[in-house]
C-alpha positions as a Python dict, from the first residue, in 0.01 Angstrom:
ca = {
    (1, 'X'): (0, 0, 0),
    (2, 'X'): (177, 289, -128),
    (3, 'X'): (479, 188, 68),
    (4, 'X'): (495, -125, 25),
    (5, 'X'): (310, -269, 329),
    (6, 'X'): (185, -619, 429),
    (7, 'X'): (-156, -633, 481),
    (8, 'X'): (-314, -1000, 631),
    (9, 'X'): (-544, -1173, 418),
    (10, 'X'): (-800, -1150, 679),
    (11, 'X'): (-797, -802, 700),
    (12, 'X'): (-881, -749, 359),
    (13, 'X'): (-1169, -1032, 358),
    (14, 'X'): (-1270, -827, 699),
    (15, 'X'): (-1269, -514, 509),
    (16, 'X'): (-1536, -707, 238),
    (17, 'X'): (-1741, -837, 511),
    (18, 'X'): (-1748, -478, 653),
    (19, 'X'): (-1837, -271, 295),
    (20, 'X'): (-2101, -576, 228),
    (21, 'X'): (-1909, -655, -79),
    (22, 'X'): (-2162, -993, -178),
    (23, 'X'): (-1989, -1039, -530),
    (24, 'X'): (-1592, -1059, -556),
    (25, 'X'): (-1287, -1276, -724),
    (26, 'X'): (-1009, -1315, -523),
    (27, 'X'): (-705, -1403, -703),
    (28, 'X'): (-395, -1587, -507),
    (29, 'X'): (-144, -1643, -684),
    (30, 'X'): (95, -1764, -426),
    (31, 'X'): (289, -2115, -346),
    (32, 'X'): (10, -2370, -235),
    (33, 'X'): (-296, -2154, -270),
    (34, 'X'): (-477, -2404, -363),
    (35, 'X'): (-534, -2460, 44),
    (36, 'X'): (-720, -2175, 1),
    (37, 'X'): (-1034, -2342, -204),
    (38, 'X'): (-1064, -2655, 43),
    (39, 'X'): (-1254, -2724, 351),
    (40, 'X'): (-1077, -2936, 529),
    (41, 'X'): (-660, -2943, 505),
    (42, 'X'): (-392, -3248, 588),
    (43, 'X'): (-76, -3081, 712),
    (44, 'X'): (-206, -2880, 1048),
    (45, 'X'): (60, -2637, 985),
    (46, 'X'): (-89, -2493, 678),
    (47, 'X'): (-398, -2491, 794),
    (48, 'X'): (-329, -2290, 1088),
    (49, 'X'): (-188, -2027, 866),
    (50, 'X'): (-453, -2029, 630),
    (51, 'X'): (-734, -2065, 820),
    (52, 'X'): (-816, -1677, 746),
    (53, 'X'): (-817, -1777, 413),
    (54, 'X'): (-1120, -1999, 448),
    (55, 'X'): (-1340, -1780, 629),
    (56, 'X'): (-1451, -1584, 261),
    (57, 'X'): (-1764, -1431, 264),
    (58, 'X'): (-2089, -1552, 100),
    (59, 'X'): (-2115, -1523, -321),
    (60, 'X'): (-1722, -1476, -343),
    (61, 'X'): (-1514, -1676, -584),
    (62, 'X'): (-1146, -1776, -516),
    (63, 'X'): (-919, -1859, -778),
    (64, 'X'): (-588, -2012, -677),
    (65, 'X'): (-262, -2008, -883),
    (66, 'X'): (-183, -2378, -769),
    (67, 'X'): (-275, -2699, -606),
    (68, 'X'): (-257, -2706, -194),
    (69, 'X'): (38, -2909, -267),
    (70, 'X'): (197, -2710, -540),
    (71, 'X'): (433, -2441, -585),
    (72, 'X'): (294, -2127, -773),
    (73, 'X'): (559, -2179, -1056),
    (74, 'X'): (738, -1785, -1226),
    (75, 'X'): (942, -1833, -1546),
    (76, 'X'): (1257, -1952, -1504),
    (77, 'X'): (1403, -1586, -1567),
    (78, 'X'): (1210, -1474, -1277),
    (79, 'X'): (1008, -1225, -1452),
    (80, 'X'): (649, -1325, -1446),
    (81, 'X'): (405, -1536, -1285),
    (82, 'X'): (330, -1842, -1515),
    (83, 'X'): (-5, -1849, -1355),
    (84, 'X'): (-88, -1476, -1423),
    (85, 'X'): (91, -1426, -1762),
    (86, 'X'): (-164, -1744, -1873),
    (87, 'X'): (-475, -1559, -1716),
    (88, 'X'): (-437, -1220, -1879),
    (89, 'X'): (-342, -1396, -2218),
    (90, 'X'): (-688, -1563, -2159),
    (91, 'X'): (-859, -1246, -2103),
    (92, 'X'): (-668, -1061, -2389),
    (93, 'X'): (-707, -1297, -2650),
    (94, 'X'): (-1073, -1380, -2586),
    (95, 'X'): (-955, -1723, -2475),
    (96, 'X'): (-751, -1756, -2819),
    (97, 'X'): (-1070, -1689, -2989),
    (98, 'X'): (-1345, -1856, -2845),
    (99, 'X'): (-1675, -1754, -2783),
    (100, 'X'): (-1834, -1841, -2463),
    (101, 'X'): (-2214, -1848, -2379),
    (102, 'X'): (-2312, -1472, -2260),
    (103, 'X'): (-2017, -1302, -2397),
    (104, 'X'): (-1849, -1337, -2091),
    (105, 'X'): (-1518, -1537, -1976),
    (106, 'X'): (-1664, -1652, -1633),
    (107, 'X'): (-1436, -1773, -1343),
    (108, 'X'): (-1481, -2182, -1504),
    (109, 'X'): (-1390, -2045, -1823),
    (110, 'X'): (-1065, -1881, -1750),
    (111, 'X'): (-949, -2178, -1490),
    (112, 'X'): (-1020, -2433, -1809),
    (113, 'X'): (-824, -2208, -2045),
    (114, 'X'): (-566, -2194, -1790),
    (115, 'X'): (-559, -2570, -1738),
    (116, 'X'): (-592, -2671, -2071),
    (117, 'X'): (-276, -2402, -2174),
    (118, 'X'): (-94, -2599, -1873),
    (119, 'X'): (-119, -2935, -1983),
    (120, 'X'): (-104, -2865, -2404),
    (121, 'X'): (93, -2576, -2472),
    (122, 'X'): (434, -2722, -2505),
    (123, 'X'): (587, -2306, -2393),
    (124, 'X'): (458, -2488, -2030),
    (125, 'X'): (562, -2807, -2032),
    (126, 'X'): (827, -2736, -1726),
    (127, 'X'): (566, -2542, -1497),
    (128, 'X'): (386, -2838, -1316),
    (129, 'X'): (78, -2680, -1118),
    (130, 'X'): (-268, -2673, -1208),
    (131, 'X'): (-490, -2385, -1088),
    (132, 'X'): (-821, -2449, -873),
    (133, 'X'): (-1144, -2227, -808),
    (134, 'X'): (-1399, -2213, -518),
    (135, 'X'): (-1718, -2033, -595),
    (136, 'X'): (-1920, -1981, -256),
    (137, 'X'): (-2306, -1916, -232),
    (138, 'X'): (-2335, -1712, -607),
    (139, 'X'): (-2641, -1699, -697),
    (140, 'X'): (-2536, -1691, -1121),
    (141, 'X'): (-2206, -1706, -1354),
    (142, 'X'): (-1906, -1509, -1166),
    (143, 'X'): (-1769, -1340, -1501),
    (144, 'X'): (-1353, -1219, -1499),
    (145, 'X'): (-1417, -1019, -1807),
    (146, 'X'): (-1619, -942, -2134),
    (147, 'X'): (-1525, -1194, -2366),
    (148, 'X'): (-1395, -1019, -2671),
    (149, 'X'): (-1454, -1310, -2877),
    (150, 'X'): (-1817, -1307, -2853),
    (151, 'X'): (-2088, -1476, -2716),
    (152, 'X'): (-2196, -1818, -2893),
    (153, 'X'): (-2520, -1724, -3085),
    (154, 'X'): (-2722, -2034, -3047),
    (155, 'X'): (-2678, -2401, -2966),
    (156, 'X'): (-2634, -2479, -3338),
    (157, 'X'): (-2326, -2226, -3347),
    (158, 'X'): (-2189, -2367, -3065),
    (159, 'X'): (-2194, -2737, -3225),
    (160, 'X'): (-2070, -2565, -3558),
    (161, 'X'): (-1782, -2421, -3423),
    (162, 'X'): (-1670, -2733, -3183),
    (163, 'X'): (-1658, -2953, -3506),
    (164, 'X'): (-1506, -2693, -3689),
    (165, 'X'): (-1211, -2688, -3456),
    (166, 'X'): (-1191, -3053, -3440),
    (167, 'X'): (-1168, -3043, -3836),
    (168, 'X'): (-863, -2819, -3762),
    (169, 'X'): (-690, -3043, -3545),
    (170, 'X'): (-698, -3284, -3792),
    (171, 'X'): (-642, -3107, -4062),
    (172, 'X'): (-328, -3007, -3875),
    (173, 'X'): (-217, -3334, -3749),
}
């Protein structure tokens, strides 16, 4: 809020439920949000406390910085959310240049770019976490963004351009 209030979790999924928002993306980008895409937890604590969490209302997608286990990782100078900087990179860039489907970067897409930036790109080689999605009850594709890269043209494109890229990875290795 403007000054710098707490609001509960549950209040704001109240607050959906209440406005019948049916299609949404929640983004948590928090230590161990991953608790907050699973049924069912292990430790009791955290599930007490996240309980709210679980309770999101019907053709909502959740997208969680980190494992249930995990710590939602910031750079080591404090300054940004390794999690976040990754997904608005994805979003800027058009996931580096690559064309999706419908045009669109859809909650999947941006949780594989994220995943696969994770585990390849050496600039994240100390951030151990991998991010995690729930997608309840939608009815079609939950898209993050337009995808400025394009939408795939036809099933031929989409084969051309996958063994074009693997050509480039050997080229370059």
């Amino acid at each position: 809020g403007p000054n710098n209030e707490q609001i509960p979790f549950s209040s704001i999924l109240n607050k959906l439920n209440i406005y019948s928002v049916y299609k949404a993306i929640l983004i948590v980008d928090i230590c161990y949000s991953g608790a907050t895409v699973e049924g069912e937890k292990k430790n009791e604590n955290l599930k007490k406390k996240l309980d709210s969490l679980l309770l999101i209302p019907k053709g909502m997608a959740t997208i969680a910085s980190s494992e249930s286990y995990q710590t939602s990782r910031q750079y080591k100078d404090g300054s940004v959310s390794v999690f976040t900087k990754i997904f608005c990179e994805g979003i800027e860039s058009g996931l580096k240049k690559h064309r999706t489907s419908d045009g669109f970067i859809s909650v999947s897409d941006i949780i594989g770019y994220i995943k696969d930036e994770l585990e390849k790109n050496p600039e994240y080689s100390d951030y151990a976490q991998q991010p995690v999605y729930k997608i309840d009850k939608a009815e079609e594709r939950i898209w993050v963004s337009k995808n400025i890269s394009g939408k795939i043209k036809n099933a031929i494109s989409a084969l051309s351009n996958t063994l074009d890229e693997k050509l480039e990875t050997q080229i370059e290795d």
